[in-house]
C-alpha positions as CSV (number, residue, x, y, z in Angstrom):
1,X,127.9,137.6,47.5
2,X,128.0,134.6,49.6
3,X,129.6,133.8,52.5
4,X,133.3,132.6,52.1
5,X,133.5,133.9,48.3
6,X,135.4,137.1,46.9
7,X,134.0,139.3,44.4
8,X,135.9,137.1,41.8
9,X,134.1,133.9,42.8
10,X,137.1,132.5,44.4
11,X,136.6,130.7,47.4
12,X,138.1,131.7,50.7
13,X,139.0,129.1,53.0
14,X,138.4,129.7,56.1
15,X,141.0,128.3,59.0
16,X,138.4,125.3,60.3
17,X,137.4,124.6,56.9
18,X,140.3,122.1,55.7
19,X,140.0,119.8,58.8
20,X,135.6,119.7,58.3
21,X,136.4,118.6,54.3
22,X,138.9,116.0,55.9
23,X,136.3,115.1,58.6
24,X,133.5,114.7,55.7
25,X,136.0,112.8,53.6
26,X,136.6,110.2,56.3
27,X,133.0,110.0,57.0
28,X,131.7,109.3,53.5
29,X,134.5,107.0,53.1
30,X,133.3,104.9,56.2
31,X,129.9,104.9,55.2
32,X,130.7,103.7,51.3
33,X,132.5,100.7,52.9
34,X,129.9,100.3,54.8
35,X,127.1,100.3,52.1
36,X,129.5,98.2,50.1
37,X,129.4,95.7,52.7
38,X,125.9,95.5,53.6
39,X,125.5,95.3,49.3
40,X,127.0,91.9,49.1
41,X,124.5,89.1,48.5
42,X,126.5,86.8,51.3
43,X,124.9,87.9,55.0
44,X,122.9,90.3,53.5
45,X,119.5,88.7,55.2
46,X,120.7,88.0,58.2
47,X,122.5,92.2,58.6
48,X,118.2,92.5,57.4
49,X,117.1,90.4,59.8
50,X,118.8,91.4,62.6
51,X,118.1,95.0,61.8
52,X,114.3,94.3,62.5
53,X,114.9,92.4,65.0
54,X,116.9,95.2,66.8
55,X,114.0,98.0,65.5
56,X,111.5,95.7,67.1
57,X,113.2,95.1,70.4
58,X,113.7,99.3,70.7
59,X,110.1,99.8,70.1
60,X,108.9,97.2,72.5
61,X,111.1,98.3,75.1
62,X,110.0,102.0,74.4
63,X,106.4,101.0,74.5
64,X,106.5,98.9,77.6
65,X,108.6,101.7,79.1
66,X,105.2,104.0,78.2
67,X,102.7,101.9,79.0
68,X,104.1,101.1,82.4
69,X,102.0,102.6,85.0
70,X,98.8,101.1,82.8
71,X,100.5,97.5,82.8
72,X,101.1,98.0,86.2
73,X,97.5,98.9,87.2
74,X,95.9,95.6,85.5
75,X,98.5,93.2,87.3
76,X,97.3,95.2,90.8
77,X,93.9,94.6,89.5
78,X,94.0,91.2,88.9
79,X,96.0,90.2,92.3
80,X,93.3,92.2,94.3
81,X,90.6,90.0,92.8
82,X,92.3,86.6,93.5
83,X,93.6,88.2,96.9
């Protein structure tokens, strides 16, 4: 038997669970409009565009934010050899 079921295969509800069906409700309701939205031909490159755009900028900001202390050394590098 699983959890939240009777021996007849009824479900038992328990006291959170009408508010989380709610809560899912609301969120696949947002998300449809949403992918209803981003369906339509009108805008639909430039939502594209702008999503790589924004993915790119992340990643650069991620990889400069790794890279730092390296970056940093070559720009020490090249001052102490015109210096």
């Amino acid at each position: 038997m699983l959890a939240g079921e009777e021996a007849g295969g009824r479900r038992v509800h328990a006291p959170g669970d009408q508010k989380k069906e709610e809560v899912m409700w609301l969120i696949n309701e947002a998300l449809s409009r949403i992918v209803t939205r981003l369906r339509r031909a009108e805008g639909q490159t430039l939502v594209e565009y702008a999503l790589i755009i924004a993915l790119v900028s992340v990643m650069l900001v991620a990889a400069l934010g790794f890279l730092r202390g390296d970056i940093q050394d070559v720009f020490t590098a090249i001052g102490t050899a015109f210096g």
